[in-house]
N, C-alpha and C positions, 0 to 999 in steps of 0.2 A: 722558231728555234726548236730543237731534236731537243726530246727528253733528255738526252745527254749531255744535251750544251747547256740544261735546265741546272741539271746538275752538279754540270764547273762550275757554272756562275754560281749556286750558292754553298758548294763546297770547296772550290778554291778562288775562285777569282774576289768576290766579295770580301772574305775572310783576307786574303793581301792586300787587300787596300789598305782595311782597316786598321792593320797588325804595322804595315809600312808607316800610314799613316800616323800611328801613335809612338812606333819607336824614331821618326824622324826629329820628336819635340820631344822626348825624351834627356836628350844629351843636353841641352840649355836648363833642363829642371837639375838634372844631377849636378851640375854646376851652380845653381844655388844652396845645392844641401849640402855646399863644403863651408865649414867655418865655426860654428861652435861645437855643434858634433862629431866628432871623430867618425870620418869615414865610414871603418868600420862596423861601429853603432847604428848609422844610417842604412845600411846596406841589411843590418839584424833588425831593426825595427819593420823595414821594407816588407820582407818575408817572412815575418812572424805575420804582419797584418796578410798578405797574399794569402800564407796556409791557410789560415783560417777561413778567408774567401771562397777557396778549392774547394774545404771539407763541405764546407755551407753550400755551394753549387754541387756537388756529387750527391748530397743526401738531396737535395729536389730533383735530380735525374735519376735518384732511387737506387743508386749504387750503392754498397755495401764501403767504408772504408778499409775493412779490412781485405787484402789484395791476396794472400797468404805468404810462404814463405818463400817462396822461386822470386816475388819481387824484391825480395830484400837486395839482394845484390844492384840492381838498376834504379830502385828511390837511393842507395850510397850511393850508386856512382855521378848518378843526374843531382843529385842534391848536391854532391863537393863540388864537382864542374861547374854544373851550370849557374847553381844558385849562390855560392861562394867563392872559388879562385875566381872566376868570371866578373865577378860583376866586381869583388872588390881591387880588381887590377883594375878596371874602369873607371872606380869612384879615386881611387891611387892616380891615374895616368892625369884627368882632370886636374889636378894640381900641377901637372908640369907645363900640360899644352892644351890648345883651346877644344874646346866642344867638339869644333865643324872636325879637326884636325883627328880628333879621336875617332868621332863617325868617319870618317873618310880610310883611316887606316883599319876599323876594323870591319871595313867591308871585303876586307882580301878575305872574310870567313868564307866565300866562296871557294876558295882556291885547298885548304884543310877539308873543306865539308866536302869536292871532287874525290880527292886523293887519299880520305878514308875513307867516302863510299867506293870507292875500286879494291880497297882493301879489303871490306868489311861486308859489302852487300853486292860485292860483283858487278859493279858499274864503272866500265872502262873510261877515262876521258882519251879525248881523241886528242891531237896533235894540233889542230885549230884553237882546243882549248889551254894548250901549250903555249904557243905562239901571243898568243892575246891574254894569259893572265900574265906574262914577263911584260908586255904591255899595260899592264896595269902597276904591277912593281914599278917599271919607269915613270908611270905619273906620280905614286905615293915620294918616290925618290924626290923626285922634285919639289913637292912641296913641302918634304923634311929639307931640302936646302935654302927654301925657301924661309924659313923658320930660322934656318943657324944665319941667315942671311940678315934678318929683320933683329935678332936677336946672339951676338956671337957669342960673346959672355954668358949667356943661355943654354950654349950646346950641352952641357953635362944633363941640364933639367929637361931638352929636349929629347935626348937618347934617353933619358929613363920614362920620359912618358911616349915614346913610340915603346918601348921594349914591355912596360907591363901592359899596353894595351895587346899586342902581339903575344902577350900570354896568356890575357886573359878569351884572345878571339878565340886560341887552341884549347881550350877548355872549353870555351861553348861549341868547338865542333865537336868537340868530342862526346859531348851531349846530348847534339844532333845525332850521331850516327848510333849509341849507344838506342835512343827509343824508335829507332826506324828499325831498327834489327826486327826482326820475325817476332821471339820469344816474348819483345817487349810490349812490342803494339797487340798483342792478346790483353792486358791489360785497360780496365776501361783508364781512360784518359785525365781526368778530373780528380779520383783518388793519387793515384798517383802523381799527378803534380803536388798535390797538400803533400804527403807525405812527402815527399823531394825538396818541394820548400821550407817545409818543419824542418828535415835533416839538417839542408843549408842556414839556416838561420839561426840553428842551436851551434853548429861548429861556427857560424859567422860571430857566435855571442862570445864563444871558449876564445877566439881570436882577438875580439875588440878588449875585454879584460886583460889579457895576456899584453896586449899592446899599448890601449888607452886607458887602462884600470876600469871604473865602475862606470856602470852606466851614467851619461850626460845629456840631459833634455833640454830642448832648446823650448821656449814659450811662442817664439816668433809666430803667427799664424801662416805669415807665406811658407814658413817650416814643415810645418803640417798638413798642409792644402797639400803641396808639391810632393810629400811622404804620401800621401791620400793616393795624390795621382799615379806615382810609379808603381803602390802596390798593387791599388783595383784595377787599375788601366792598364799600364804599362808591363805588368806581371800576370796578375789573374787572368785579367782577359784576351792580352796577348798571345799570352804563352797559350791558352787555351783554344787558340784560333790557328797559331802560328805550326805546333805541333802537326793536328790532322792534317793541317797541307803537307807538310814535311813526311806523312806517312802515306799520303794518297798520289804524292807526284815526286818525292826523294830529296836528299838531302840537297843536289846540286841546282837543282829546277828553282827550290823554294827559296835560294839565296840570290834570285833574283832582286828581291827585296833591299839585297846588301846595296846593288847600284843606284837605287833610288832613297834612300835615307839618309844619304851621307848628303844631296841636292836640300831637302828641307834642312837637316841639319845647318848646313854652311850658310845658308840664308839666313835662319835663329841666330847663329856665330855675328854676322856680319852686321844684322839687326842690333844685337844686342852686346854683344864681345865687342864691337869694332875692330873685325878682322879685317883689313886691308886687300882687298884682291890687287894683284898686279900683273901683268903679260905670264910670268914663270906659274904665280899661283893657278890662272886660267887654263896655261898649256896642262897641270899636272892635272888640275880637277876632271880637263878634258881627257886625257889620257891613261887615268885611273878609272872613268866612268866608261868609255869607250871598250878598253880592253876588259872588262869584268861584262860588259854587254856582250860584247862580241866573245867572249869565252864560253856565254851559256848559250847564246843564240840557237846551236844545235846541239846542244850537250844532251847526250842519252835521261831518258825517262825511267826514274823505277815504280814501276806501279804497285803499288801494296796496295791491302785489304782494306774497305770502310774503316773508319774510329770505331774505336767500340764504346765511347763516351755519346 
């Protein structure tokens, strides 16, 4: 193996395994943290414990937290996004439709994270990748009829959990493209996430008040364990692996990941939810995974600078 391919392998290829890997069993944890804690609180508890994670990893890579003041505006905008509207339309969407169902429809992140890097970083999608994410819309299609089908009396609860996941995928792309920008990836990587999840997790708190009044703590230990895991795991380390690839091969390359999590997820679902697979659910799973493959297959590379974490 070329020093360079030494390189992929442990600066992108490694690091998406592991990132896919963790947010595939993600979506069945987040589906047990709904029930005596409001949402909300869940999602501020999450990222209070992450930040803290970040700050604690940055000072052993010898970073400075303080970032100055040019980051101010990108820890706001990555904090509201990614670490608030995002996740709490996720822990929201969870209540209407199953896990597998949520991962599955928010893997169109592909298709926002294209269409604002063309905007935003000058990375064209081509017409191949046209063709095949409408392709992938027709499988997500299917299995939202496949849901009103199983469930018709349902349909109210199922358009509102396809619709706040679909808002909250637009907010993590937007998140996406916001730290692949130039200005931002100068910034080491590890401070900036604490801060971003500090931000998110202090508006996530002004929200959960505002909605659920005071804070409510659950004693349950699977509570906590599973709290444990989304913030050290699923947030800190994720997001700390997930980013650099996102800034070393661009926002569209890295949503690779979108097609293969939504596969462990629907297993989790099917294990544990007892979703029912049937001929329509297979054709859409098929046809949603397919056309999100075949849309990046050759979707242009943007190549940015090393991390500087």
């Amino acid at each position: 193996m070329t020093a360079q391919g030494r390189a992929t392998l442990t600066t992108v290829v490694i690091p998406f395994i592991i990132f896919t890997a963790i947010w595939g069993s993600t979506w069945i944890v987040i589906r047990d943290q709904l029930g005596i804690v409001p949402p909300q609180w869940s999602v501020a508890y999450r990222f209070f414990i992450a930040a803290g994670a970040m700050a604690i990893a940055a000072r052993i890579k010898g970073h400075s937290l303080w970032l100055g003041r040019d980051a101010l505006v990108p820890i706001l905008a990555i904090g509201v996004t990614q670490f608030c509207i995002n996740f709490n339309m996720v822990y929201l969407a969870e209540r209407h439709i199953t896990s597998g169902i949520v991962a599955t429809v928010f893997a169109l992140l592909l298709i926002p994270n294209s269409l604002l890097a063309w905007a935003f970083l000058g990375q064209k999608p081509t017409m191949r990748f046209v063709w095949f994410s409408m392709l992938a819309l027709a499988g997500i299609g299917l299995l939202f009829w496949h849901e009103l089908q199983e469930n018709p009396a349902a349909s109210g609860a199922v358009a509102i959990g396809i619709g706040l996941t679909l808002i909250g995928m637009l907010a993590a792309s937007s998140a996406n493209i916001m730290q692949a920008r130039e200005r931002v990836r100068q910034h080491p990587l590890s401070p900036l996430l604490a801060w971003s999840m500090l931000v998110g997790a202090l508006i996530d708190s002004a929200i959960a008040f505002a909605v659920a009044g005071p804070p409510v703590v659950e004693m349950r230990p699977g509570y906590w364990l599973g709290l444990l895991y989304l913030a050290l795991f699923a947030s800190a380390l994720a997001f700390s692996l997930y980013f650099p690839v996102v800034r070393k091969i661009g926002p569209a390359k890295a949503a690779y990941s979108s097609a293969i999590v939504p596969i462990i997820a629907m297993s989790f679902s099917t294990w544990i939810e007892g979703f029912r697979w049937t001929p329509l659910t297979i054709a859409g799973a098929l046809l949603a995974l397919g056309g999100m493959i075949g849309a990046l297959s050759r979707s242009r590379t943007v190549v940015a600078s090393p991390d500087a974490a």
